[in-house]
C-alpha positions, 0 to 999 in steps of 0.5 A: 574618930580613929584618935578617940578608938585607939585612946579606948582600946589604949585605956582598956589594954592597961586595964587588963595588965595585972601586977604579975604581968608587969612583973613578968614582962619586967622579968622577960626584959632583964632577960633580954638585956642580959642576953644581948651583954652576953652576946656582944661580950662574945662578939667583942671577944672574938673580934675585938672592941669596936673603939678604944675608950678614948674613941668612945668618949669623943663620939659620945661627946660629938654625938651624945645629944643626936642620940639622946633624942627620942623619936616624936610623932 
């Protein structure tokens, strides 16, 4: 029953989205993002890169698979 609810009200929020609010939250997401690069770019030019390019690449290759999977109900 609760499942059957949630679906409903699930359906019914998307049906209130409008074109300009995808575009918006679109918009307000890229804003996001770019504050977040400036932030760490500051971050790392204070303190300095966290890894070296080599030491980024071995632990994408060691842990790239871990961190490509998505959380599953």
């Amino acid at each position: 029953m609760m499942n059957d609810i949630m679906d409903m009200v699930h359906v019914g929020c998307e049906e209130l989205i409008t074109e300009a609010d995808e575009a918006q939250m679109e918009h307000e997401r890229g804003e996001h993002e770019r504050e977040e690069r400036e932030r760490w770019a500051d971050l790392v030019a204070i303190h300095g890169p966290l890894m070296t390019d080599a030491e980024w690449q071995q632990y994408v290759r060691e842990y790239g698979d871990y961190l490509s999977m998505v959380w599953k109900d």
